[in-house]
N, C-alpha and C positions, 0 to 999 in steps of 0.2 A: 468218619470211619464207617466202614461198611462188614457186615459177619459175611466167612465164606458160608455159613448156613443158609442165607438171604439169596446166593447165586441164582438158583432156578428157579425164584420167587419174583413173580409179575403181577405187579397191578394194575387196572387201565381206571384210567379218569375220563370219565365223557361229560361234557358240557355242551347242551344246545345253545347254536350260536346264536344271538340275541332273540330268545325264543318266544317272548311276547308279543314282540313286533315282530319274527318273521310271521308267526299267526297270521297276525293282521293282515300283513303281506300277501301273505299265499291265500287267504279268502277275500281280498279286497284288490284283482287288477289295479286300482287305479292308484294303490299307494305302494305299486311297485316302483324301485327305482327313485324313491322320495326317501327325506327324513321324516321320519315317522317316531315319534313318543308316545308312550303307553305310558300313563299316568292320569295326576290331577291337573287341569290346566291354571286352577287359582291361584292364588300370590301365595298358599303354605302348600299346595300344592308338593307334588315329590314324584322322581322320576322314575318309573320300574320297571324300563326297559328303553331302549334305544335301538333303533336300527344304523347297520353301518354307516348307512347316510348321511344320520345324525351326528353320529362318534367320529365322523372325518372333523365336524366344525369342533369339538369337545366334552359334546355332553355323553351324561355317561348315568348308570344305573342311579338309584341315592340321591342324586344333583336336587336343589332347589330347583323348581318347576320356572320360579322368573328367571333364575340365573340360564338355565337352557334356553329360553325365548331369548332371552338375548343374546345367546352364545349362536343361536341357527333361529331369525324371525318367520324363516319361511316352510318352518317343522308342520305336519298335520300333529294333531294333538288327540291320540285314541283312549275312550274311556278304558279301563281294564276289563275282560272277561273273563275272572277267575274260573266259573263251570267249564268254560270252552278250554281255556288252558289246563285244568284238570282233565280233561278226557283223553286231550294229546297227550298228555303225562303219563296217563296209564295207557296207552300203546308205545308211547317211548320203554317204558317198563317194562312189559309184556316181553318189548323186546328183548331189553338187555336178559332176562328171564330165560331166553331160547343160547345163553352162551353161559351163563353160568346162575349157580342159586343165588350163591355168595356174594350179595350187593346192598352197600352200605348208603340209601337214597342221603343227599346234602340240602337239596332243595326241590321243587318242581323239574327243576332242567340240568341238574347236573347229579352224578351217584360214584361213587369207588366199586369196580369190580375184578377181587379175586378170582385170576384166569393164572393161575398156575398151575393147577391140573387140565383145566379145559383146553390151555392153548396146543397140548396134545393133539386134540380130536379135531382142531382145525389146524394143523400144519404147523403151529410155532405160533407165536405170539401177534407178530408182523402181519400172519396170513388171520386168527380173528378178528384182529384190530379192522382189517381194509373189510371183511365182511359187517362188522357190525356196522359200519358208515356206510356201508350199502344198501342194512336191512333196516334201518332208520330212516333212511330216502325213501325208500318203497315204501315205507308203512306209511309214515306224516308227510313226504314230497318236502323236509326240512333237513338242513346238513346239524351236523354233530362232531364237534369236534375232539381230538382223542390225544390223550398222552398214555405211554407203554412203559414202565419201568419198575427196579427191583422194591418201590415202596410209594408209598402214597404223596409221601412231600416232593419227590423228584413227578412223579407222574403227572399231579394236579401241574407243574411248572409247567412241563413238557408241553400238556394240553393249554395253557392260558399262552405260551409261546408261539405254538399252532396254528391259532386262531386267524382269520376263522377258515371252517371246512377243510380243518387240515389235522394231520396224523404226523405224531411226532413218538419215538421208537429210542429208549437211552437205555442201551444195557450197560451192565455193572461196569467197565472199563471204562466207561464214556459222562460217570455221573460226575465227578468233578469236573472236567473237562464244560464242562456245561455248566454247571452252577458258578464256578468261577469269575465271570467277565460280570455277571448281572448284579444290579449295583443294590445295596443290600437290604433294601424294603422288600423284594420280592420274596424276601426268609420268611415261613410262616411262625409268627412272634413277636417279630417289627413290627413295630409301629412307629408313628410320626417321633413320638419323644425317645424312644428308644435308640433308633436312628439318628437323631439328634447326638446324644451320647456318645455312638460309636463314632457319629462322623468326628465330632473333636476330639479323636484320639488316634486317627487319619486312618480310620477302617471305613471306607466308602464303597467296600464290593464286597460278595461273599466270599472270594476267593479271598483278600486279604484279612478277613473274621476265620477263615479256616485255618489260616498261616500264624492266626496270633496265638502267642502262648498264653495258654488258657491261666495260670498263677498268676498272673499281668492282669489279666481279664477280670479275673475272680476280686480283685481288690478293687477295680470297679465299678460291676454290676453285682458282686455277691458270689450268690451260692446257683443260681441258673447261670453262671457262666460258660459253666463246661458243656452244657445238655446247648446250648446255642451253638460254640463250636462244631458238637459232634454234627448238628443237622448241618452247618454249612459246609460238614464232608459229607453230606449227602446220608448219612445214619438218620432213618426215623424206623423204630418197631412198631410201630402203631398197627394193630390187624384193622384187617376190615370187619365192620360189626353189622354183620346183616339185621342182626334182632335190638338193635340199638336203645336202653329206657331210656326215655326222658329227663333232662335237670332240673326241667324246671317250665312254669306255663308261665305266662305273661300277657297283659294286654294293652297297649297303649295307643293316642291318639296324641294329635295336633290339632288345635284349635284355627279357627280360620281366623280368627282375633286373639289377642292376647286379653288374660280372664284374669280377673280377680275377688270375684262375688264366691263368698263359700258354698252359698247356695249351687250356684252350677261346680265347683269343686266337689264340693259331696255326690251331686249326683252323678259326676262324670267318676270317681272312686267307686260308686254304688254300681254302673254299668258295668265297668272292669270287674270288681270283686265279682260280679254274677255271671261274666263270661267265662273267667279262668275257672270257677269253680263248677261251672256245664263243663267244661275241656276234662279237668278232673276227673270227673263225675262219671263222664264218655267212655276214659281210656281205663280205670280204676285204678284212681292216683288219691292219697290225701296229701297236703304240704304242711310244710312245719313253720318256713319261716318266710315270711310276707315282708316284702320291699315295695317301697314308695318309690317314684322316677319322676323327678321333677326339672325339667328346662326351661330356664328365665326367659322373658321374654326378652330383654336388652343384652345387647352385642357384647362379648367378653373381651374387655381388654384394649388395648391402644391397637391401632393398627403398625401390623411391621411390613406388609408387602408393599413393593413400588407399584404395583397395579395399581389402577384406579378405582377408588371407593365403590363404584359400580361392577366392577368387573372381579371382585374377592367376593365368595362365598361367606357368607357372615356364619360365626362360631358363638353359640348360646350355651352357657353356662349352664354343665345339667349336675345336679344333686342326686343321694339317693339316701333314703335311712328304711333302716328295716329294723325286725322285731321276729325272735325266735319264738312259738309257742308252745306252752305244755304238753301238748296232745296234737297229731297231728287233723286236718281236718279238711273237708271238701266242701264247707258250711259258705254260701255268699254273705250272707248275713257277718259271721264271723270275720272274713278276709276284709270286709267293708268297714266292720267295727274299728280294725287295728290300722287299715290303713287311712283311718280318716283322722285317729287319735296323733299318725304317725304325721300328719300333716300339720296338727293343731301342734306339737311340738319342734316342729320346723319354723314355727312360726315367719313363714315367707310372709314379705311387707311387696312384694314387688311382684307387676302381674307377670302370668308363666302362659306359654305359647305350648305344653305338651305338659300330658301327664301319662303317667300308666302304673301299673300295679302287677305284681308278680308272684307268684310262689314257688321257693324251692325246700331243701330240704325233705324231697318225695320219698311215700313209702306205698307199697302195691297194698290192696284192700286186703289180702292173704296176710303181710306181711304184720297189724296190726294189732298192736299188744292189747289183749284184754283187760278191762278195767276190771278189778273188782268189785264195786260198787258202780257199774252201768249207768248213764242219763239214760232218758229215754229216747233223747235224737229226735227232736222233733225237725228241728233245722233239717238234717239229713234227710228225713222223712219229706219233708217241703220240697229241699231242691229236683231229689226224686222225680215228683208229683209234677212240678215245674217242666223237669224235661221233660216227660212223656207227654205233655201237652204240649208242650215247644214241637215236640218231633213229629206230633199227628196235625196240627196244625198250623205250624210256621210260627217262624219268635216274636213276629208281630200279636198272638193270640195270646199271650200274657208276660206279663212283667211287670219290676217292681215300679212304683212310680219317681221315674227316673227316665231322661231322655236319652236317646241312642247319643255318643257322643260322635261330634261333628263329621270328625273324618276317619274312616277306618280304612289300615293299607288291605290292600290284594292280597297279599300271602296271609294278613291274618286272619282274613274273612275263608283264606283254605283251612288254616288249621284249625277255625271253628267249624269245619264241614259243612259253609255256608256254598 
């Protein structure tokens, strides 16, 4: 269901079209017209972009780096350029900036932007849309692709329907009409098991989740039965949050081997603890409650697909246990203590191919209760002391004694403002 309030409310969804590999593209003639992967090429390797050329044979953003080699053998394989894809970013940005303020970034290459007053001042919503895909061109010589609609769930659709270099436009009369036919993972919420559920209950599209009566539903999936319904009538209130806080920092890796020496577990927990709490530290966050992330290294489960053992994606079995604390804190030292305890209580017997370490439960440095009886904060004092040496001389100039762990993705090494 949709409010007549929401009428003359337009949000556009812009997503660069495989915007790491067009990079490469557009500064490398010679991987014009190739499939081109932006990623790791090794066996844990992981895919973080694909060019069309690629995505014809089926590889795709996430994908295991062998399962892509062998889905397209004759892929170029480019290291990633996080600096260089950050600077296109912020002229991608820049731009969006020259149509409205109100823009809610999702990642590097994609943002939500509130154009419901602006689409005035360029003609209606139709006529910013076709400008902003122009002034995207001119700036980075990269296409952009655009969804126009009265909310952000139909919009982002619009725009992954698009794709690519295409502009898709669904006013309010047209949003069901649209969601209907598309079969019902594309609902943002679905997922694999989810989906699972509704299909054996012969709900395989969102039009036939919008028709089902929700008391039917509600007995069984619960109590978000209705709020599912309502989005697959196209209802989402979600605003756009230009000033967005954070939930939560995180840092994780995959090993190029599967591990089981505590020795290198401690210090791949000791790396993480010391990066999320620089991220903290950076942005003035402390965390409360510290999660462990732990994926087995051996294969979950029997297999059900008729594919061939080579040709399925293999699915590893991930864990998580966390631990809420008294005080909030931005302490490495701390985030390491609990999450190493949190490991020694998992007591995992079996080697793990990924670890990572998290904090949520944020509170802003303003936001923090004073103690009455004060530490002195030495920790605090330290990480401090830490960065500003990290920042004048690069994170190679001091750290705990603890190895970088193996692999770090692309986007993480942005949000460390590496």
């Amino acid at each position: 269901m949709t409010r007549a309030a929401d009428k003359d409310r337009w949000i556009l969804h812009a997503d660069m079209d495989a915007f790491y590999a067009s990079i490469e593209q557009r500064d490398d003639v010679s991987l014009r017209g190739r499939p081109v992967i932006v990623g790791g090429s090794s066996s844990r390797g992981v895919v973080a972009a694909a060019s069309y050329e690629a995505r014809v044979y089926g590889v795709r953003s996430a994908m295991p780096s062998f399962r892509a080699r062998q889905l397209c053998p004759q892929a170029v394989f480019v290291a990633p350029d996080m600096q260089r894809y950050a600077r296109v970013a912020g002229v991608v940005q820049a731009v969006f900036e020259e149509f409205t303020p109100e823009i809610e970034p999702l990642a590097l290459d994609e943002a939500f932007l509130e154009v419901s007053d602006s689409a005035l001042l360029f003609g209606g919503p139709l006529a910013l849309a076709r400008r902003l895909k122009a002034r995207v061109r001119e700036a980075t010589a990269l296409a952009v692709s655009v969804g126009v609609a009265p909310n952000k769930l139909v919009a982002k659709i619009a725009c992954t329907l698009g794709k690519p270099d295409g502009l898709l436009l669904v006013p309010e009369d047209s949003v069901r009409w649209l969601l209907g036919p598309l079969p019902i993972r594309r609902l943002w919420g679905v997922g694999p098991v989810l989906a699972q559920t509704l299909e054996r209950h012969g709900i395989r599209s969102i039009g036939e989740l919008s028709a089902y009566d929700v008391a039917a539903l509600t007995r069984i999936l619960g109590p978000r039965a209705r709020e599912l319904v309502e989005r697959a009538r196209g209802y989402d209130p979600r605003p756009v949050e230009s000033n967005r806080a954070p939930k939560s920092y995180g840092e994780e890796n995959t090993f190029e081997r599967d591990i089981d020496e505590r020795i290198v577990v401690t210090a791949t927990l000791t790396a993480h603890a010391d990066a999320v709490a620089r991220r903290l530290r950076r942005d003035g966050y402390r965390g409360r409650t510290v999660t462990l992330k732990i994926k087995l290294g051996q294969r979950h489960g029997a297999r059900t697909s008729r594919l061939p053992e080579s040709a399925e994606e293999p699915v590893y079995p991930a864990l998580t246990r966390q631990r809420t604390l008294a005080a909030a804190t931005d302490d490495g030292a701390i985030i390491r203590d609990v999450a190493v305890a949190l490991w020694d209580e998992a007591a995992i017997s079996k080697p793990v191919r990924l670890l990572g370490v998290s904090m949520s439960g944020l509170l802003a440095h303003e936001d923090k209760q004073l103690d009455l009886f004060p530490e002195l904060g030495a920790g605090g004092r330290l990480g401090r002391a830490l960065d500003r040496i990290t920042e004048r001389f690069g994170k190679h100039a001091i750290f705990r004694a603890s190895p970088e762990p193996t692999k770090v993705s692309p986007s993480l090494r942005k949000k460390r403002g590496e």
